[in-house]
ROPABA-616473 format. One record per atom (N, C-alpha, C, CB): residue in three letters; x, y, z. Coordinates in pm, whole numbers, padded with zeros to 5 digits, always signed. Last residue first. Glycine has a CB too. Layout:
REM residues N
ALAXYZ/...
This chain:
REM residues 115
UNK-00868+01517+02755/UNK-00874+01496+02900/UNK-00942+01323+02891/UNK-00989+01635+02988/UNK-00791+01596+02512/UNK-00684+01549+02605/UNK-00747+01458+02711/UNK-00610+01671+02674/UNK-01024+01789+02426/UNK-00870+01841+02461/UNK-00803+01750+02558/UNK-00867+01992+02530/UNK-01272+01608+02284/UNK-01216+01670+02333/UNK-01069+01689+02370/UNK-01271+01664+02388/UNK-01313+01413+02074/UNK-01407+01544+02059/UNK-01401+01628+02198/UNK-01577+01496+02026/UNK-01165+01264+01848/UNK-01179+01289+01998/UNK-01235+01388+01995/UNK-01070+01300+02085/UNK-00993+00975+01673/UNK-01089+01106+01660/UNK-01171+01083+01836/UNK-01232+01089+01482/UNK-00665+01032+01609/UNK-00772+01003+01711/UNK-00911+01058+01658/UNK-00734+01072+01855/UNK-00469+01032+01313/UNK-00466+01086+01429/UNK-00607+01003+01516/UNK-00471+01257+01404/UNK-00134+00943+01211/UNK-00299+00879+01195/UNK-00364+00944+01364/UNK-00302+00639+01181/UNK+00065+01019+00960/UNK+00029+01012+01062/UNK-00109+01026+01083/UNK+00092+01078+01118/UNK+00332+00865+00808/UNK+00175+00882+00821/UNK+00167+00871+00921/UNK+00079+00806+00763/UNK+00573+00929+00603/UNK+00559+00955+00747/UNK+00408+00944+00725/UNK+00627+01106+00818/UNK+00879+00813+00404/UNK+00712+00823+00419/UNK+00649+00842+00551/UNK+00645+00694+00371/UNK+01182+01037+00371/UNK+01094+00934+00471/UNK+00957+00991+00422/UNK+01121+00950+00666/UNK+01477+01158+00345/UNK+01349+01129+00262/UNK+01289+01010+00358/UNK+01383+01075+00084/UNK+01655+01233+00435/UNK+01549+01357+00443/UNK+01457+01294+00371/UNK+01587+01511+00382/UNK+01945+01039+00668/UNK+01800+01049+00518/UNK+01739+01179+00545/UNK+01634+00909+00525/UNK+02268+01174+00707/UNK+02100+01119+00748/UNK+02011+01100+00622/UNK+02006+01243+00850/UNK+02577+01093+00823/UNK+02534+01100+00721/UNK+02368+01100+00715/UNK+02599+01006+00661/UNK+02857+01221+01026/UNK+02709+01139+00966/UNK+02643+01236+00840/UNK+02567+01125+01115/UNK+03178+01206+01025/UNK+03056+01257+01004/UNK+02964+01201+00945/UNK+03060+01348+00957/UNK+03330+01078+01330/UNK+03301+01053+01169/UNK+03188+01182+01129/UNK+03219+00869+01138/UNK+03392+01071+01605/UNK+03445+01184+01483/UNK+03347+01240+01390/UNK+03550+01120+01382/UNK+03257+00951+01852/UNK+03291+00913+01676/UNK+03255+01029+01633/UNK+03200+00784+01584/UNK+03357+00989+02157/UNK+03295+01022+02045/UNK+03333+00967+01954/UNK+03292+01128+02017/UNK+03559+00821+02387/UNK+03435+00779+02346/UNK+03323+00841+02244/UNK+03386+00767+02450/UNK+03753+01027+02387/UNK+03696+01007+02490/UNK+03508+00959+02510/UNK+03738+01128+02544/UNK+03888+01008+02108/UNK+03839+01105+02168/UNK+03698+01075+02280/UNK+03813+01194+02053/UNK+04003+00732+02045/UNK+04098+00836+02043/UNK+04006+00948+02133/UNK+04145+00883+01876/UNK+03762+00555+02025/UNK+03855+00501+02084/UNK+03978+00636+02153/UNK+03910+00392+01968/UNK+03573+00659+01819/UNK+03573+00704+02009/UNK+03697+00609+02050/UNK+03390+00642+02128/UNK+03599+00647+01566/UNK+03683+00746+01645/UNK+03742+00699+01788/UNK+03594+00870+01669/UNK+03522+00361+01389/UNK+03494+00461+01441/UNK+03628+00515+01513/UNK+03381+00436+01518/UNK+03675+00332+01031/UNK+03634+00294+01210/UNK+03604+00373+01292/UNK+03727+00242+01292/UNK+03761+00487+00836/UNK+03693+00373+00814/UNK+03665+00266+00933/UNK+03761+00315+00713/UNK+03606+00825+00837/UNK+03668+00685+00886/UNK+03642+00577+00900/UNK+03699+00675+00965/UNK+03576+01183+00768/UNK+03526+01033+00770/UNK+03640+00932+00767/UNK+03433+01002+00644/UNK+03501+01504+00760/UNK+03583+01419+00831/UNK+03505+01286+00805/UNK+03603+01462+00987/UNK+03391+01705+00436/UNK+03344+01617+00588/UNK+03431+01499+00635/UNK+03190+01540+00571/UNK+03395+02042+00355/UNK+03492+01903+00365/UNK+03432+01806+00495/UNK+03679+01954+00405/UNK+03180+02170+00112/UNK+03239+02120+00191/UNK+03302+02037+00244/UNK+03215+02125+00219/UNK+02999+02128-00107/UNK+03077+02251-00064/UNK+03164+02229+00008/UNK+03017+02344-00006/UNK+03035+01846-00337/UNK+03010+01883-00182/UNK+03094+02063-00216/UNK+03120+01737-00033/UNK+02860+01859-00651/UNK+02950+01823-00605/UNK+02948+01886-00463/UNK+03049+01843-00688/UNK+02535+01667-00729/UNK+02620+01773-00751/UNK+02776+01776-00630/UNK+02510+01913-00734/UNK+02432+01441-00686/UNK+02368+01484-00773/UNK+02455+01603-00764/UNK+02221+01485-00761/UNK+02636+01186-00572/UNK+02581+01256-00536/UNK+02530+01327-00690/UNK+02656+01317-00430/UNK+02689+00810-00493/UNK+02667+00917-00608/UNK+02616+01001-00580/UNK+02610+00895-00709/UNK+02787+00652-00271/UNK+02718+00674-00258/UNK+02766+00810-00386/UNK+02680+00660-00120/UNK+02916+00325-00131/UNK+02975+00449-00232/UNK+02876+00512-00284/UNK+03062+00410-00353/UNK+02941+00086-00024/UNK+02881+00143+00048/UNK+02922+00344-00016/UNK+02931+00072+00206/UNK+02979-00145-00225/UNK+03094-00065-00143/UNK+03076+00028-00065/UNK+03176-00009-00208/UNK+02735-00330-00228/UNK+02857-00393-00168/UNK+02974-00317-00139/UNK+02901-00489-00246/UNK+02565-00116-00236/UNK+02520-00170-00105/UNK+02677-00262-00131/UNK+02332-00264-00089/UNK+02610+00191-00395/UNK+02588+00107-00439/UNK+02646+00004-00351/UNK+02613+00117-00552/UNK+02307+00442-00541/UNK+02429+00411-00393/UNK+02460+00269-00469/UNK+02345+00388-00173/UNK+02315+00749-00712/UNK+02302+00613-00716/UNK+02385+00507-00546/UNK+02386+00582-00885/UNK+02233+00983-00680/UNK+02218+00959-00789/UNK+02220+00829-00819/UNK+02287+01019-00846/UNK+02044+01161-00418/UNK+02134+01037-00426/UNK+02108+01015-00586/UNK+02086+00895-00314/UNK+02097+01527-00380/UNK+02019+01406-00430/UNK+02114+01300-00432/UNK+01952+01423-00574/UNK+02198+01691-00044/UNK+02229+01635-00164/UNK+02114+01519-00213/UNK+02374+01576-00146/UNK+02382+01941+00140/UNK+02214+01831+00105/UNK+02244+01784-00034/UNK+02024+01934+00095/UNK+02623+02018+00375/UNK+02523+01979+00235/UNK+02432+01906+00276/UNK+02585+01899+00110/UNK+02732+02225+00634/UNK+02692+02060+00592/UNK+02646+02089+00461/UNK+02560+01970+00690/UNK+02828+02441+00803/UNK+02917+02388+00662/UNK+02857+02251+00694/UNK+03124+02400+00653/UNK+02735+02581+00985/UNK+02632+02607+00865/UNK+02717+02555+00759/UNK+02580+02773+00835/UNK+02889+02610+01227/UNK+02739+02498+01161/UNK+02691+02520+01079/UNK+02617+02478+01218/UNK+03244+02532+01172/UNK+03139+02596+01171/UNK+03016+02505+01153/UNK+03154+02692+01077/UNK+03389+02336+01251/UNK+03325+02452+01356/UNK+03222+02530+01313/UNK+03421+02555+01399/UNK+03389+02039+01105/UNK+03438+02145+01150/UNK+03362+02245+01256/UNK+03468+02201+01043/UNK+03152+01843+01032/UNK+03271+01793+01090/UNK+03368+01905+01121/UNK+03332+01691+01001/UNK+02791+01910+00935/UNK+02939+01967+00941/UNK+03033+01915+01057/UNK+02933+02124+00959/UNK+02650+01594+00787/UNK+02675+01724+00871/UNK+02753+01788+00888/UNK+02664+01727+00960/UNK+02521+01616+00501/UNK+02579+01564+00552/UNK+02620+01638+00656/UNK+02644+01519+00486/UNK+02121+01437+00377/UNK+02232+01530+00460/UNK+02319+01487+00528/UNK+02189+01608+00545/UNK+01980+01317+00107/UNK+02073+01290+00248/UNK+02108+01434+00300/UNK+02233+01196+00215/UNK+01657+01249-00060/UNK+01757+01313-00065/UNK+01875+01294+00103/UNK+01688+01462-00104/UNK+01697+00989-00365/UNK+01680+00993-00193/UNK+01751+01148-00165/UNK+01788+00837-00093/UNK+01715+00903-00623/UNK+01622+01049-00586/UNK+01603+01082-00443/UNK+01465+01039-00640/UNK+01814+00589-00586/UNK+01829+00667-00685/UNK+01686+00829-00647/UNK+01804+00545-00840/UNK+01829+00454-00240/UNK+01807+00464-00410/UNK+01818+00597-00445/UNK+01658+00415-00470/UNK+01938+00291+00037/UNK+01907+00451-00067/UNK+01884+00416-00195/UNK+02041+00569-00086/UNK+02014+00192+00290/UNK+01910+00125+00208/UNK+01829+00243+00091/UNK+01793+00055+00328/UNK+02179+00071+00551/UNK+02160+00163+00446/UNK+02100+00095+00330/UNK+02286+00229+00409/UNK+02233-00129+00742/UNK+02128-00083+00752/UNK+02114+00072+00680/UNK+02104-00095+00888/UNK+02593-00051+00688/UNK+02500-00095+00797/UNK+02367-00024+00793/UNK+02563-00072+00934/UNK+02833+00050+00561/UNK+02706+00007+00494/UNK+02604-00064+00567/UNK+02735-00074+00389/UNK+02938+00381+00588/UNK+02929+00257+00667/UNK+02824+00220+00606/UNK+02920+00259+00819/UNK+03038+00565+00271/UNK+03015+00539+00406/UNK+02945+00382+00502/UNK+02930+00651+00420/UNK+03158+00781+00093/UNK+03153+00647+00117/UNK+03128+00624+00232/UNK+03250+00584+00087/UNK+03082+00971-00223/UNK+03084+00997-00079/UNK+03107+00783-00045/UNK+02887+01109-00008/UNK+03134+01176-00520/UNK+03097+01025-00427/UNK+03145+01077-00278/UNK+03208+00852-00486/UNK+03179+01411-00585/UNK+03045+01402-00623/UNK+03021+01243-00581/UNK+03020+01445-00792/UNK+03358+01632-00431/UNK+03324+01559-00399/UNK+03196+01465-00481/UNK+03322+01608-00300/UNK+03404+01964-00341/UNK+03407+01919-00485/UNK+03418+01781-00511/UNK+03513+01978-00553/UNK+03590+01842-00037/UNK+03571+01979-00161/UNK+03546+01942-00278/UNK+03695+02072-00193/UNK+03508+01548+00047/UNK+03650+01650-00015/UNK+03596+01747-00086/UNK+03766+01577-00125/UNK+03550+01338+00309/UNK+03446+01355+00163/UNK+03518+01512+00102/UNK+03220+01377+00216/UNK+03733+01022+00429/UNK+03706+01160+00413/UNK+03651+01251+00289/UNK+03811+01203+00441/UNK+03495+00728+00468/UNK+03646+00816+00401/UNK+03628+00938+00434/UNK+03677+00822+00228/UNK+03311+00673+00601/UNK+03327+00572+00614/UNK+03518+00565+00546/UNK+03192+00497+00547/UNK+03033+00845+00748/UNK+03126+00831+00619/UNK+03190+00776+00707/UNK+03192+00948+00523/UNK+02726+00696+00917/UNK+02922+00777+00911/UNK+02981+00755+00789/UNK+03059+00697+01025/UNK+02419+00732+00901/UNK+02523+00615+00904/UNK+02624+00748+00948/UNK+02559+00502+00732/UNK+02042+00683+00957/UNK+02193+00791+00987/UNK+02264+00676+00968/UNK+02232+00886+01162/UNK+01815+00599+00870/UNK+01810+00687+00930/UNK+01918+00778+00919/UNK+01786+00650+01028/UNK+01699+00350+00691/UNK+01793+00390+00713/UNK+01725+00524+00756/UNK+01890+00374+00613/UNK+01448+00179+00625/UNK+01447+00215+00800/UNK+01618+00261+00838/UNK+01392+00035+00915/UNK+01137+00180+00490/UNK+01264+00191+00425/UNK+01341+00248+00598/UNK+01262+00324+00256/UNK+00917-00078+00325/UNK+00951+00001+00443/UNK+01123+00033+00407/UNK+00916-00097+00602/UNK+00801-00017-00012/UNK+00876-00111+00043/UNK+00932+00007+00214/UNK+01021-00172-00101/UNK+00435+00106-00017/UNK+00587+00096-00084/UNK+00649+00016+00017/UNK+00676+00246-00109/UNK+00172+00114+00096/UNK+00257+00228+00084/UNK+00425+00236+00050/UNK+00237+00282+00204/UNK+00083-00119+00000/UNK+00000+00000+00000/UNK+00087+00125+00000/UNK-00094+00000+00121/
């Protein structure tokens, strides 16, 4: 009824993603993207307003190498293990999220406030 369930959320690059970037690579655990997904990547520096958005042009599940629809502004820290070993139990890495999700929401019918 409403398409195949789709239950990637967030991963970690998996390399470091590079100025002008149009692949990205990241942990292939419970990633599950096709072709028009859109992602966000977050910013791995100081500033917060250095992440992208990006269309997925193609992912592909045995190298976990992910085609972007234009190239990164930005530089995002990534590894092919996590961090927290070095920084007091954080992972570095920079994540990676979906923006594309089917969301239904099914409300009550109530003919009052709560109570």
């Amino acid at each position: 009824m409403y398409g195949k369930k789709r239950s990637f959320k967030m991963t970690r690059l998996a390399a470091p993603a590079n100025i002008g970037d149009t692949k990205i690579t990241v942990d292939k655990a419970n990633v599950d993207l096709v072709k028009g997904d859109r992602i966000a990547l977050a910013p791995t520096d100081s500033k917060y307003d250095h992440g992208d958005t990006k269309t997925v042009e193609a992912y592909d599940k045995a190298t976990g190498v992910i085609t972007l629809d234009s190239p990164l502004k930005w530089y995002h820290f990534g590894a092919a293990k996590s961090t927290a070993d070095k920084y007091n139990g954080v992972d570095m890495r920079g994540e990676v999220l979906s923006l594309t999700r089917n969301i239904r929401i099914i409300g009550e019918e109530k003919d009052d406030w709560g109570v």
